[in-house]
C-alpha positions as CSV (number, residue, x, y, z in Angstrom):
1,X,99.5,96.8,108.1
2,X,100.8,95.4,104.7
3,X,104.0,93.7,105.1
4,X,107.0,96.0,104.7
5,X,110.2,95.1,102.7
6,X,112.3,92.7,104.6
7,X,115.9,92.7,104.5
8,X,117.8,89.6,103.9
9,X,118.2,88.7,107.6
10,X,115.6,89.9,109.0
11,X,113.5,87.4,106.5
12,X,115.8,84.6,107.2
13,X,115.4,85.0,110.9
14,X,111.4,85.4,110.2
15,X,111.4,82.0,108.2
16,X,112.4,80.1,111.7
17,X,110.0,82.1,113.6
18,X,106.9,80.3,112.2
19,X,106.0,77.3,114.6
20,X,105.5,76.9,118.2
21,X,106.3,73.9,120.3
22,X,103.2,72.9,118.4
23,X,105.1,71.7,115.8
24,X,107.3,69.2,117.8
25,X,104.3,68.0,120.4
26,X,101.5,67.6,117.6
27,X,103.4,65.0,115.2
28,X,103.4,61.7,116.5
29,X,106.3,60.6,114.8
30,X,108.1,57.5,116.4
31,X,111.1,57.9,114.5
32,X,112.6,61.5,114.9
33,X,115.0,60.9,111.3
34,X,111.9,60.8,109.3
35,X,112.3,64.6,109.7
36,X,115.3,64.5,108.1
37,X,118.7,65.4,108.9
38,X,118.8,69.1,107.9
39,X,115.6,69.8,110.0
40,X,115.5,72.9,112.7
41,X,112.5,71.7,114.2
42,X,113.8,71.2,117.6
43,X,116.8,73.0,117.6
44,X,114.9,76.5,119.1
45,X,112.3,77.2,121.4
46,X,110.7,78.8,119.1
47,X,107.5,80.5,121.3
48,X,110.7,82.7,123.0
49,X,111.8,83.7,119.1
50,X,108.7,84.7,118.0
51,X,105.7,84.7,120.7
52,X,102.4,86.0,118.6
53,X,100.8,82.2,118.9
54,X,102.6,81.2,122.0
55,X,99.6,82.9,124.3
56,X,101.3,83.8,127.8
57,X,105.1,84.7,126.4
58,X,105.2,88.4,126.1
59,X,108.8,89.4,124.8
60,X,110.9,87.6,121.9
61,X,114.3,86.4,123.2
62,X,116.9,88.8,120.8
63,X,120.1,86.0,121.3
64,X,118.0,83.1,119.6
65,X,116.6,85.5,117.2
66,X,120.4,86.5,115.9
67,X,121.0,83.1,116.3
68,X,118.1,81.7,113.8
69,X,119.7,85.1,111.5
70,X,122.9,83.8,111.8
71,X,122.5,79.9,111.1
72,X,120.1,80.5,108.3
73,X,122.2,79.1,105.9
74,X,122.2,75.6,107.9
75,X,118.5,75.4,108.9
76,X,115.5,74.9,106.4
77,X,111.5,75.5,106.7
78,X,110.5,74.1,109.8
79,X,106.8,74.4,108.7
80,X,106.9,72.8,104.8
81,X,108.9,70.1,106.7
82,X,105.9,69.2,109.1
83,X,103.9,69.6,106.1
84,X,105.4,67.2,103.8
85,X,105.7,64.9,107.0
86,X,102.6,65.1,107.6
87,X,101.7,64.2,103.6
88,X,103.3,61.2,103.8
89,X,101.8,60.3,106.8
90,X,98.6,60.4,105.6
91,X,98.9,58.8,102.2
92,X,100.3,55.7,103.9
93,X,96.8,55.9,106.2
94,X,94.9,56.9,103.2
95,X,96.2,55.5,99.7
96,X,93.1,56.5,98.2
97,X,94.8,59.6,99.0
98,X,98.1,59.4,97.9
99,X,97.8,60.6,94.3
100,X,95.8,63.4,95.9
101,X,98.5,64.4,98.1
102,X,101.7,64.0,95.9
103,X,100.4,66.1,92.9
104,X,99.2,68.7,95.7
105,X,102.1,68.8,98.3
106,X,105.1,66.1,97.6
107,X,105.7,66.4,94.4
108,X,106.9,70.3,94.9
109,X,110.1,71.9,96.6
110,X,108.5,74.7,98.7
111,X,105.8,76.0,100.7
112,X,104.7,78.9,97.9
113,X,105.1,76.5,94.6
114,X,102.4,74.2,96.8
115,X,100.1,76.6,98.0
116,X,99.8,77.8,94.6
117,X,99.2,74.7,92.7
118,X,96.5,74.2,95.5
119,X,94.9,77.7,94.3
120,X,94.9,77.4,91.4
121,X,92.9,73.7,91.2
122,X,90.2,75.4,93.5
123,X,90.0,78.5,91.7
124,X,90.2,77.3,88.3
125,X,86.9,77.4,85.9
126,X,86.9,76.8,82.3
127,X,88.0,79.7,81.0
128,X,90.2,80.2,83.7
129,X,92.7,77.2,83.5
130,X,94.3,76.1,85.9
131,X,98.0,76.7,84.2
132,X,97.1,80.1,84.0
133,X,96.5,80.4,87.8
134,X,99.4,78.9,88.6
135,X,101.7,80.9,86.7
136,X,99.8,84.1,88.3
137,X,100.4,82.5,91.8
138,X,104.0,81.4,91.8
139,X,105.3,84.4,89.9
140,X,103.7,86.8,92.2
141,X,104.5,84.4,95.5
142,X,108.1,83.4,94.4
143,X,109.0,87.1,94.1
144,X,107.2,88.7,97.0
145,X,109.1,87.8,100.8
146,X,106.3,89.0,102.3
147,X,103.6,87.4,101.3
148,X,106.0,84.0,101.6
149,X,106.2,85.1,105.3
150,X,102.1,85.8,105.6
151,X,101.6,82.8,104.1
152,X,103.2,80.9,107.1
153,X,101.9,82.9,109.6
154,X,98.7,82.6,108.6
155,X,99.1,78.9,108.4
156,X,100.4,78.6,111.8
157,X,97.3,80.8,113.1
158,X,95.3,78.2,112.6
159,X,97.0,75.1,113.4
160,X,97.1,77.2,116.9
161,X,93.8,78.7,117.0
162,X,91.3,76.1,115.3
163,X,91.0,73.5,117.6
164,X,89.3,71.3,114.6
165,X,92.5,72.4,112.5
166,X,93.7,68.5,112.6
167,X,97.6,69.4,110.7
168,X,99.0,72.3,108.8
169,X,99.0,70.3,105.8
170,X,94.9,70.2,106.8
171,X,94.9,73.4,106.7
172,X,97.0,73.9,103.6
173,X,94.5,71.7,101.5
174,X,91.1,72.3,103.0
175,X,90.7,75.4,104.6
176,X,88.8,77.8,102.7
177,X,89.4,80.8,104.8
178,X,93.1,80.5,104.4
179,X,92.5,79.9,100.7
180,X,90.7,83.0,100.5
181,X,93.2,85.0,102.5
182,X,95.8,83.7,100.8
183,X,94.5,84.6,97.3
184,X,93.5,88.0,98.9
185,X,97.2,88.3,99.2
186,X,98.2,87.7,95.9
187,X,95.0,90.0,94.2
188,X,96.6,93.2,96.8
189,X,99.8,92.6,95.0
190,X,98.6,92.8,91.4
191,X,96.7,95.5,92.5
192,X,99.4,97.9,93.6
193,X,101.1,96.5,90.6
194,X,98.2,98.4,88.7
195,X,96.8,94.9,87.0
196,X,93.6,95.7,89.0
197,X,91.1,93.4,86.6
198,X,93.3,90.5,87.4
199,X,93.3,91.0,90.9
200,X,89.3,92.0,90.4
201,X,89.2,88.7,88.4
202,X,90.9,86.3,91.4
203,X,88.4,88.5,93.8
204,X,85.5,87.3,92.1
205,X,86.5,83.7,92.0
206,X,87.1,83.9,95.8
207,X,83.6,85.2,96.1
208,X,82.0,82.5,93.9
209,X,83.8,79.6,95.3
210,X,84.5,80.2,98.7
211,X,81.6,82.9,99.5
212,X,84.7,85.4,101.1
213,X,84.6,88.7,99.7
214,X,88.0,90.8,100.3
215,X,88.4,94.2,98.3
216,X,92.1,93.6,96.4
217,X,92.7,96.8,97.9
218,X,91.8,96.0,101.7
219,X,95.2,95.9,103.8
220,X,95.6,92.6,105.9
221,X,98.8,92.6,108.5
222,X,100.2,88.4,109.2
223,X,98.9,86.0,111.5
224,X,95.1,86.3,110.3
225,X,92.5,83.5,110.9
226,X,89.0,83.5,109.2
227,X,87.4,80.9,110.7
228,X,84.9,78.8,108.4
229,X,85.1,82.6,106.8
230,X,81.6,81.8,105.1
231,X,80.3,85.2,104.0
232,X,83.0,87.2,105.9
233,X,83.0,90.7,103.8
234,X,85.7,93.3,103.8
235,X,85.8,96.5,101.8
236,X,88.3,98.6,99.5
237,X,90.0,100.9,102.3
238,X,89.5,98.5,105.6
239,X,92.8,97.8,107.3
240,X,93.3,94.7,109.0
241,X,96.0,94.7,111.9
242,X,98.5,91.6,112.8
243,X,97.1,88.4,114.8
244,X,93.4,89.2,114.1
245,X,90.7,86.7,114.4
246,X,87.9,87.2,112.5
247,X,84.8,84.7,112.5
248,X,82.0,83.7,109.7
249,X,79.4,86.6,108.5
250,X,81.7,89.4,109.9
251,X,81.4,92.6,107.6
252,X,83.6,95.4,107.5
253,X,81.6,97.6,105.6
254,X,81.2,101.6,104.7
255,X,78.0,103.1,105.3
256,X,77.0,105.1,101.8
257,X,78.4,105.9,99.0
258,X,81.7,108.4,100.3
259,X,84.9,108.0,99.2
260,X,88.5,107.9,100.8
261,X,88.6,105.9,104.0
262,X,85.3,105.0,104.7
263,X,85.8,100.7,106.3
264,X,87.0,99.8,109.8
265,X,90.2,99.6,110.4
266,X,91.1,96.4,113.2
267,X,94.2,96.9,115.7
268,X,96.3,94.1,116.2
269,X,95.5,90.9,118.2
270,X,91.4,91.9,117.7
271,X,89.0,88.8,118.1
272,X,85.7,89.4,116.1
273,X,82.7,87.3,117.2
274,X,80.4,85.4,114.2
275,X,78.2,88.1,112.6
276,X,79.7,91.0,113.5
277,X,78.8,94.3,111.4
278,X,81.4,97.0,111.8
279,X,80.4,99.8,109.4
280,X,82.1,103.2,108.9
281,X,85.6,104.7,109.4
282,X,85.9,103.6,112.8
283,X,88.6,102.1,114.3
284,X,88.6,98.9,116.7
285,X,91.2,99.4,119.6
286,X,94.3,96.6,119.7
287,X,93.1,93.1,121.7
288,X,89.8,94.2,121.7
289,X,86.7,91.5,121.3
290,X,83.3,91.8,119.8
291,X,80.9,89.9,120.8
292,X,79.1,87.8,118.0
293,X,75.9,89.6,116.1
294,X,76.8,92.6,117.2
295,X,76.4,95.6,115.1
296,X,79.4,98.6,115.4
297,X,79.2,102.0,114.5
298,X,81.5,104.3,116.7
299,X,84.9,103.2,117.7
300,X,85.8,100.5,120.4
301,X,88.6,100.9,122.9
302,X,91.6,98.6,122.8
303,X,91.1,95.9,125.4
304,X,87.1,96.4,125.7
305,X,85.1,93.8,125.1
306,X,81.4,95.3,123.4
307,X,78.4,93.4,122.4
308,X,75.1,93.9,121.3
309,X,72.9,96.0,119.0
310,X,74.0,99.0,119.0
311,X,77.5,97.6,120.6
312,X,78.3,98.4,123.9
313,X,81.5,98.5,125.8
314,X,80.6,95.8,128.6
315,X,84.0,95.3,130.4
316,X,87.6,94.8,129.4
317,X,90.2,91.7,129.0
318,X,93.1,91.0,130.6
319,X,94.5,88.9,127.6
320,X,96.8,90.7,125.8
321,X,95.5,89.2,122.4
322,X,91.9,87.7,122.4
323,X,92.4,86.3,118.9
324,X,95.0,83.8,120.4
325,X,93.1,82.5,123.1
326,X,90.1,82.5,121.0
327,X,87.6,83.0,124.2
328,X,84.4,83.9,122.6
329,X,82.3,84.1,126.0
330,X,82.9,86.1,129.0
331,X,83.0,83.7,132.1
332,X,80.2,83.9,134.7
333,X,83.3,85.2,137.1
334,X,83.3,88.2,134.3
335,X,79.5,88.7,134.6
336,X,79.7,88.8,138.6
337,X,82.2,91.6,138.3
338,X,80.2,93.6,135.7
339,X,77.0,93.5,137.8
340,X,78.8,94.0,140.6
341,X,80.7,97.2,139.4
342,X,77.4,98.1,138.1
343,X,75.3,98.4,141.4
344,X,78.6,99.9,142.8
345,X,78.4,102.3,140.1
346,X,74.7,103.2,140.2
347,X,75.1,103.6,144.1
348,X,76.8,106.4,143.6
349,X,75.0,108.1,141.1
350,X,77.3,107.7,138.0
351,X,75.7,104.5,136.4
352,X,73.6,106.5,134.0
353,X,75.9,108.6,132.6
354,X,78.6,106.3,132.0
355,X,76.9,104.0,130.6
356,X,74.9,106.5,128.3
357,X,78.6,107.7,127.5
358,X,79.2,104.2,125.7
């Protein structure tokens, strides 16, 4: 689930694969140079390059994707420009603001060097200085490609999925479940570097400040959003798949004192409802959604959607990806269909035992 090594084009082509049409539609901007000359924002469709937030596209298009790899030398980073756009927009609106926003985003010449600076001011404490963070975060960021890919990801999943998400530069400055991932990120580094009380350290400080508690060791795949993330727990061996969405209070805990594998591990595209306890080495099937308060202890099957205490599988989704559509209810159409199938069922004699099967 952790990022693999990219090679060089397959990263270039990845670092034009981050926004969705998104990007063009959200920005108001009356005067289309103020992106700049060099900017690649409109040049592809991007939801056919790369369709994990573009809900409803179900292949990439290979021919634009060798065509971003290709033209990589000639296109920059679609995202940091709507960021820095988006900066400068709001410091005219704002002035109070405008200090604020250059020291945090204008003032620096990429994504990773701004996301760190912002880090390392919320993480700082006074033994803790903010220098020192800084110089942990861009050295670790600067030299890792794929955590300068997660990081973009992750920033798109929730200007897609977070309907209160207002920008990406938003998001860059205030949300704390994005801080937390994002620090997550660089602790998992240092840890498989073997500098575990640093990464313990940065862990702690996540904990204290944001009340997110992620295990350095816990393996998290791209496209993640932790929604308000308030008390969202996840232990040393859970594994986190790609294009997860995971809401506040959700714990991914063991269940005693065992070692080895002993957290969930999430499939890909999972959506996981507000206070959802997942204990054990269990697994939770691809696109599948938990319903919120729900407490799991035995695996759930991809595409199922289970709720309640103990969960229960209660139907299945035809998204392919819950987290992207973000549809925490089931629709009274959905509830028809399960009480319908369930007096169908129990007419003929099966409703007991497949149910007690669950």
């Amino acid at each position: 689930m952790a990022c693999s090594c990219l090679s060089d084009d397959t990263w270039y082509a990845l670092s034009q694969m981050r926004t969705t049409t998104s990007l063009t539609t959200t920005l108001q901007v009356e005067d289309p140079e103020k992106l700049g000359p060099n900017s690649s924002m409109a040049d592809y469709p991007i939801e056919k390059v790369f369709p994990v937030y573009a809900v409803g596209v179900s292949e990439p298009d290979p021919n634009l994707i060798v065509s971003v790899a290709n033209t990589a030398s000639t296109v920059g980073d679609p995202i940091w420009d709507a960021v820095k756009l988006e900066a400068k927009l709001e410091a005219e609106k704002e002035p109070i603001l405008s200090s604020f926003l250059y020291a945090s985003i204008l003032t620096h010449d990429c994504l990773d060097r701004a996301l760190s600076f912002v880090l390392s001011n919320r993480l700082q404490n006074p033994t803790l200085l903010a220098t020192q963070l800084m110089d942990i975060f861009c050295d670790v960021i600067m030299h890792d490609r794929c955590i300068q890919c997660s990081i973009r990801l992750d920033l798109q999943a929730c200007k897609d999925r977070d309907p209160s998400c207002l920008s990406y530069c938003s998001a860059l400055l205030y949300l704390k479940g994005y801080h937390s991932l994002q620090t997550h990120r660089v602790a998992h580094a240092l840890w498989n570097q073997g500098r575990k009380v640093l990464a313990l350290a940065l862990q702690s400080r996540v904990s204290e400040v944001f009340g997110v508690d992620i295990h350095p060791a816990a393996k998290i795949g791209d496209g993640i959003l932790l929604d308000h993330a308030t008390g969202v727990v996840i232990g040393e061996t859970a594994v986190i798949g790609n294009r997860v969405s995971l809401m506040q209070g959700v714990t991914l805990g063991g269940t005693g004192k065992e070692t080895g594998d002993r957290h969930p591990q999430i499939g890909q595209g999972a959506l996981i409802g507000a206070s959802v306890t997942i204990l054990g080495n269990i697994k939770v099937g691809e696109g599948a959604m938990v319903g919120a308060g729900s407490l799991v202890m035995k695996d759930v099957p991809p595409h199922s959607m289970v709720t309640g205490i103990p969960a229960k599988v209660i139907g299945y989704i035809d998204d392919q990806d819950p987290s992207l559509t973000m549809k925490h209810d089931a629709s009274k159409e959905f509830f028809k269909k399960v009480a319908i199938s369930c007096k169908e069922a129990k007419s003929n004699g099966i409703f007991s035992s497949a149910w007690g099967a669950q």
